[in-house]
C-alpha positions as CSV (number, residue, x, y, z in Angstrom):
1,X,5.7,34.1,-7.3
2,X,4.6,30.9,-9.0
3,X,8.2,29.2,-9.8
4,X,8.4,25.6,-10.3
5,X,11.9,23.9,-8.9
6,X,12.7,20.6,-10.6
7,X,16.0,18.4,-10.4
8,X,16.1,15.2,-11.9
9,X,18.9,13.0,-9.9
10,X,19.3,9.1,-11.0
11,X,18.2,6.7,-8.6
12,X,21.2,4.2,-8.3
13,X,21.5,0.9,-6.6
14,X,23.1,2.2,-3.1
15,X,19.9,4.7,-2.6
16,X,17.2,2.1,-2.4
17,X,17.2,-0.5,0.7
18,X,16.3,-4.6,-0.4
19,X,12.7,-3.9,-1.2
20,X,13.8,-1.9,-3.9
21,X,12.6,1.8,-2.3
22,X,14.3,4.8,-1.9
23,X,15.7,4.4,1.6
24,X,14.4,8.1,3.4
25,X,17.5,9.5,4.5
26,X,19.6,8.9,1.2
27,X,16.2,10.7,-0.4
28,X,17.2,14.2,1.0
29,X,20.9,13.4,0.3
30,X,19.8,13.4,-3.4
31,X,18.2,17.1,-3.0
């Protein structure tokens, strides 16, 4: 079983912290 999973989610404002990086647990909110 060789299946690829893909999503592709928009990164938005309230998911990164003030550095400008996806803040971890709004990262598995997005999956």
């Amino acid at each position: 079983m060789n299946d690829v999973f893909t999503n592709q989610v928009r990164v938005r404002f309230k998911h990164c912290d003030t550095a400008g990086i996806v803040f971890y647990p709004r990262y598995f909110e997005m999956l």
